[in-house]
Each structure stands twice: as structure tokens, then as C-alpha cells.
C-alpha positions as CSV (number, residue, x, y, z in Angstrom):
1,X,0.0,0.0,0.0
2,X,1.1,3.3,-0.4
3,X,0.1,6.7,1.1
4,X,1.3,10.4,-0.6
5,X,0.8,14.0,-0.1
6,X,-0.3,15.0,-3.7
7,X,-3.8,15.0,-5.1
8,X,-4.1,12.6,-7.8
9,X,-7.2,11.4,-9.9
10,X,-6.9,7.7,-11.6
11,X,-9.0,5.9,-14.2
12,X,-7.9,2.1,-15.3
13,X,-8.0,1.9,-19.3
14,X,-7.9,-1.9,-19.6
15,X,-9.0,-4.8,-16.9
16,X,-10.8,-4.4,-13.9
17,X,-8.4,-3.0,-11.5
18,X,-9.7,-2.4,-7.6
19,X,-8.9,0.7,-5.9
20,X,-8.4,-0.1,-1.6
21,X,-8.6,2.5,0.7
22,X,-10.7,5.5,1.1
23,X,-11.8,7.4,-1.6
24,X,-13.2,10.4,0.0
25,X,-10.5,11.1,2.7
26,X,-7.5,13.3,2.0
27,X,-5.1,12.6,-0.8
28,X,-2.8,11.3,2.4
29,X,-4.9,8.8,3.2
30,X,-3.5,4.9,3.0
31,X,-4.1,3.4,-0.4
32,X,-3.6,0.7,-3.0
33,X,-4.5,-0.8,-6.3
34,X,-5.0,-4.2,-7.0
35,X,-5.4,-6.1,-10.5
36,X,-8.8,-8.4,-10.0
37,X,-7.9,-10.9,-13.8
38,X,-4.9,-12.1,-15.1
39,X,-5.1,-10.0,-17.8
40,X,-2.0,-6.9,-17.9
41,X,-3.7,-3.8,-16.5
42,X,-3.0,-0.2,-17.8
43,X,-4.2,3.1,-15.7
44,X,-3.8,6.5,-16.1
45,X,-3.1,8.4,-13.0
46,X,-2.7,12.1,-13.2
47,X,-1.4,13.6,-9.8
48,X,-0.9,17.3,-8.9
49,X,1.1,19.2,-8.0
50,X,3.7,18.0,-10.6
51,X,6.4,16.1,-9.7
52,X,5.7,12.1,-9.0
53,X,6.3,11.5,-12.4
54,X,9.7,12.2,-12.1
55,X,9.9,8.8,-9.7
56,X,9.0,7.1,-12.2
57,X,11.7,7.9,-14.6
58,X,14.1,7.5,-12.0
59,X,12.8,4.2,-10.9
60,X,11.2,2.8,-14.0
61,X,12.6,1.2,-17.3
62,X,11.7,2.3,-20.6
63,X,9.7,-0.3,-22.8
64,X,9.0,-0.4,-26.2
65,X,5.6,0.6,-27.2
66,X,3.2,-2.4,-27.6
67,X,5.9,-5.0,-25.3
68,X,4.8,-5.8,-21.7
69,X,7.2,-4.2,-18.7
70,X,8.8,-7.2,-17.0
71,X,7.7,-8.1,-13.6
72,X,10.3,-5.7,-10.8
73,X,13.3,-7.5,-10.2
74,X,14.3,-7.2,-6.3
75,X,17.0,-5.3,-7.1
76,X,14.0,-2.4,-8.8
77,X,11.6,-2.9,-5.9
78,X,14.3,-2.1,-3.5
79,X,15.4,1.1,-5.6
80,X,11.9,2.6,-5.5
81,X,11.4,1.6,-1.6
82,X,14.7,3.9,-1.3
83,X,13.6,6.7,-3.2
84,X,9.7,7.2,-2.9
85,X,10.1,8.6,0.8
86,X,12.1,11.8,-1.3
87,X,9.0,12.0,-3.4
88,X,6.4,12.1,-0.4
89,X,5.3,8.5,-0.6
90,X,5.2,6.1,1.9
91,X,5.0,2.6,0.5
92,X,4.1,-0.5,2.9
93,X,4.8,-3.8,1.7
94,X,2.1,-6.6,2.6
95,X,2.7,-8.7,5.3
96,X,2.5,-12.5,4.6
């Protein structure tokens, strides 16, 4: 789950993806998506003020258009739990 101080507004384009937390509560409230099929899921997420994207780009890979990203190695997941606090976001892994 993850929990950040922008606003942001999201929309899935492709599957059925679940949104978990509260929708009506502050943009800093605790939240997560999950993908319901097996199908790859796309959303668009727009968040203001600008800014997250650029954790992406630092995080993220490029992939060719039309090819499916590659599930996060360790290696990437670690990265981004390093560098999202720097961005305002608080990510919580699940516990299992």
C-alpha cells in the first residue's frame, strides 16, 4: 500500500483494477490498487502538483511501445522503496 501528499485522480483503461482505501479522505490517506484478472492492466493516473512522475523515470525502465514491462526485479523494488520517501510517498509492503 502506499500513502502520498499530492492529489491525484486515476481511471484504469484496460482490466478491472480495484482501488483499496478511502476514496473520500485526503489525498494522504492509506491506499492501493489491486489487479482483479490475469489480464496486464493499464491506468492513467494524473497527480498534482507535478512532480511524481519524475519517480518514475528515475525508478522505472523504458519499454517499447506495444511490449509488456517485465515483472520488478528485487533489485527495482528495492530502488523505489529507497527513493519514494524523497518523493512524499510512503509505500508499505504486505505482510504474509
Amino acid at each position: 500500500m502506499s500513502q502520498q501528499s499530492d492529489d491525484d485522480a486515476r481511471g484504469h483503461v484496460d482490466s478491472a483494477v480495484s482501488f483499496l482505501g478511502d476514496c473520500e479522505s485526503s489525498s494522504s490517506s492509506l491506499h492501493s490498487f489491486r489487479n482483479d484478472t490475469d489480464k496486464t492492466a493499464r491506468m492513467v493516473i494524473s497527480v498534482a502538483p507535478a512532480g511524481l512522475e519524475k519517480m518514475f523515470l528515475e525508478v522505472g525502465q523504458p519499454v517499447a511501445f506495444g511490449q509488456q514491462a517485465p515483472p520488478p526485479s528485487k533489485t527495482e523494488i528495492d530502488k523505489l522503496l529507497a527513493v519514494a520517501p524523497s518523493y512524499g510517498i510512503e509505500i508499505r509492503l504486505p505482510q504474509h
